[in-house]
Every structure is written in structure tokens, then in C-alpha cells.
N, C-alpha and C positions, 0 to 999 in steps of 0.2 A: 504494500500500500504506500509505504513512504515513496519507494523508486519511481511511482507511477506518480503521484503528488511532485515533488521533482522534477520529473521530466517537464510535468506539465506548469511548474513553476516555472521553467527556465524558457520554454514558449513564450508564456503572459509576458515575460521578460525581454525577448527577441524583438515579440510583437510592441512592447509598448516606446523600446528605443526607436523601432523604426516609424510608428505613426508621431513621436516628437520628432524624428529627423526631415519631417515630408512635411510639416506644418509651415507656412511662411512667415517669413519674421514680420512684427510690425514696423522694423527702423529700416528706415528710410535709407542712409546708410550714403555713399557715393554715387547709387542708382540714380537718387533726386538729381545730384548734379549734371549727369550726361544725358536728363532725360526720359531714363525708363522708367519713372515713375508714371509720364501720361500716356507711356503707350497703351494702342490700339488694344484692349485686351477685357474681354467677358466677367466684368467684374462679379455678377452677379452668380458665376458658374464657380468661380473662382471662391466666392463667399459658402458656398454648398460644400463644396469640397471641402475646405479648412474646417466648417461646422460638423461635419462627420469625423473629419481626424482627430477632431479636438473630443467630440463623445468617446469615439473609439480609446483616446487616449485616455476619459475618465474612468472607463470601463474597465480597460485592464490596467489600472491603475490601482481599483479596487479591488478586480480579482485578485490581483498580487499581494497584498495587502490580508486579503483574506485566504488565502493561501499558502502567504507565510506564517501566518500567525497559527494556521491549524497543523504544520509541520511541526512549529516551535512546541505547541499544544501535544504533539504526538512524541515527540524525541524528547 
């Protein structure tokens, strides 16, 4: 039971470094200055997107959380 908790904590864990690495930053940053902050670009798709990675992100945020705690709880 623990190896399988485990494994499946270190998923939640995979999973949640990658939907923070895929989120867009809010700074603005050097983009502003050449520009690509007004490009041509679907803001509204763009808005969708980030609102699911950002759930995804409190999701397994919380899985982990509660999946650590019942390893700790078990070992």
C-alpha cells in the first residue's frame, strides 16, 4: 500500500511542477519593451487556458498535501 501511495505521490508531484511551469507569468518583464506585450494574440483563449492550469494546479496541490500526510499517517 505505501509503494503504490508513493508512486502515486510522486505523479501528483510531476504533475503539479509541470502545470506551475506552463502557467504565464504576470511580469511584464523586457516583452513590454520590444513590444510583445500588444501582440496580435487571443487573449480570451489564453485567459481559459491559464484558469484550468491554475485549478489543475490547486488540485494536485491538494492531492499532495493529502497524500502526504496519509503516508506520514501510515509510516
Amino acid at each position: 500500500m505505501t509503494t503504490v501511495l508513493s508512486i502515486v505521490l510522486i505523479l501528483v508531484a510531476l504533475f503539479l511542477i509541470v502545470t506551475v511551469l506552463l502557467q504565464s507569468s504576470n511580469v511584464r518583464g523586457l516583452g513590454a519593451i520590444a513590444g510583445e506585450a500588444t501582440a496580435n494574440m487571443n487573449k480570451a483563449k489564453a485567459a481559459s487556458v491559464d484558469a484550468k492550469l491554475a485549478l489543475g494546479t490547486k488540485i494536485a496541490a491538494g492531492v499532495f498535501v493529502v497524500l502526504s500526510l496519509v503516508l506520514w499517517m501510515i509510516g
